[in-house]
C-alpha positions as CSV (number, residue, x, y, z in Angstrom):
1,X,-12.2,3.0,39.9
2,X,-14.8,1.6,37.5
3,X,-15.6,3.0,33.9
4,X,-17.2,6.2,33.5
5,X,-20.7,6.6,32.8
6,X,-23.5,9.4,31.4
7,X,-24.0,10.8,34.8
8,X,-20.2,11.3,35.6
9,X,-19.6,12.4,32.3
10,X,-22.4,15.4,33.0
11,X,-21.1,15.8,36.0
12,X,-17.5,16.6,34.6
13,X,-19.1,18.3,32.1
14,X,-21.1,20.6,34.6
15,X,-18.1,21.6,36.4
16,X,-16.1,22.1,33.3
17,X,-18.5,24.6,31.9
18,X,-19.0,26.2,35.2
19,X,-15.2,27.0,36.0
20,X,-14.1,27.3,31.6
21,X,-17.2,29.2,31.0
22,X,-19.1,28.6,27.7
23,X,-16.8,30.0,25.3
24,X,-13.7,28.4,26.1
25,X,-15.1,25.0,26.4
26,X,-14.5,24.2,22.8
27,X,-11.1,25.2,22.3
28,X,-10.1,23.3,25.7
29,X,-12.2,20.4,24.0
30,X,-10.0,21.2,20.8
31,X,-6.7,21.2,22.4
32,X,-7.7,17.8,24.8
33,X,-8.5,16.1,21.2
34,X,-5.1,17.1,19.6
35,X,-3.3,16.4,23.0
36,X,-4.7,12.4,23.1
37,X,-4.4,12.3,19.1
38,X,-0.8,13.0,19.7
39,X,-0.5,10.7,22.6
40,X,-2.2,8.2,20.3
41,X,0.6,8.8,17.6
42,X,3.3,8.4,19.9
43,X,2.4,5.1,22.0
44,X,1.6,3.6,18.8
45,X,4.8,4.6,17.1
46,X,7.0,3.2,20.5
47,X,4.5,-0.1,20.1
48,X,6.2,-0.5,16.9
49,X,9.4,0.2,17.5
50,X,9.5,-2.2,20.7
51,X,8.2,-4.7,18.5
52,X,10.8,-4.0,15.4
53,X,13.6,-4.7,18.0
54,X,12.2,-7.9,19.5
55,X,12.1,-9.1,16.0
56,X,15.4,-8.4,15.2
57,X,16.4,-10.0,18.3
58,X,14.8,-13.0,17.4
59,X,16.5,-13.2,14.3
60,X,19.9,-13.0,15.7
61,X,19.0,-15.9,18.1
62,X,18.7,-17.9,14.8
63,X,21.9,-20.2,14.3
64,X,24.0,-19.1,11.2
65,X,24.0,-21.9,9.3
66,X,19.9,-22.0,9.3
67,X,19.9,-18.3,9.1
68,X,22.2,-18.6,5.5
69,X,20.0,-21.4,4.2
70,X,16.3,-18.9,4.6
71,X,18.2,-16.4,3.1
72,X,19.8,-17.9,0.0
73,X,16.2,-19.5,-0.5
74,X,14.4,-16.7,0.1
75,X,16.4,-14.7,-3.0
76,X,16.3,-17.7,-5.3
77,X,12.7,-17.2,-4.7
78,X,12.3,-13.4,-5.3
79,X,14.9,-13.4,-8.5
80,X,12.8,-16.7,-10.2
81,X,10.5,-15.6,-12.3
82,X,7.2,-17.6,-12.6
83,X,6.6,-20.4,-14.8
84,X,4.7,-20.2,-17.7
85,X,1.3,-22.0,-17.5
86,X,1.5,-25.4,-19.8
87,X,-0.3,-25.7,-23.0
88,X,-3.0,-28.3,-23.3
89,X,-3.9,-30.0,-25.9
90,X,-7.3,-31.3,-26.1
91,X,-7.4,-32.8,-30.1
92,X,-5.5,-36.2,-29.7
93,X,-4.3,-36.1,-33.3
94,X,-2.1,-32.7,-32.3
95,X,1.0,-34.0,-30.6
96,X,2.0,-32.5,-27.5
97,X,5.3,-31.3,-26.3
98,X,7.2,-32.8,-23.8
99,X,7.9,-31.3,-20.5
């Protein structure tokens, strides 16, 4: 079954108005979009949660002692504070401090 085009799209379209009837076309059109929207919602909120858990299974599979080592580095990191740029001095009869 190949991908549908403008003339089986009229054709579905046709049919629909034929056994809906024009005035409750929309709201089945308005009720199909919320239904998809939501079906949207939920396969994308499973695809992240599948993926979440996967992830935190790989992490586990990560011997201890390597596991420790990322971590502590990882907090050394994030409690540092950044270094403050060095002065330069460009007049040569100023003397400069000493790292």
């Amino acid at each position: 079954m190949g991908p549908l085009g403008f003339p089986e799209l009229l054709l579905i379209f046709i049919v629909a108005l034929i056994v809906f009837g024009p005035r409750r076309l929309p709201e089945i059109g308005k009720t199909l979009g919320k239904a998809l929207g939501e079906f949207k919602k939920a396969t994308d909120d499973f695809k992240s949660t599948i993926e979440r858990e996967v992830r935190i299974e790989e992490l586990k599979q990560i011997p201890p002692a390597i596991n420790a080592t990322v971590t502590q580095s990882v907090q050394s990191i994030s409690r540092t504070e950044p270094n403050a740029a060095p002065t330069v001095h460009t007049d040569p009869a100023t003397p400069q401090a000493e790292s």
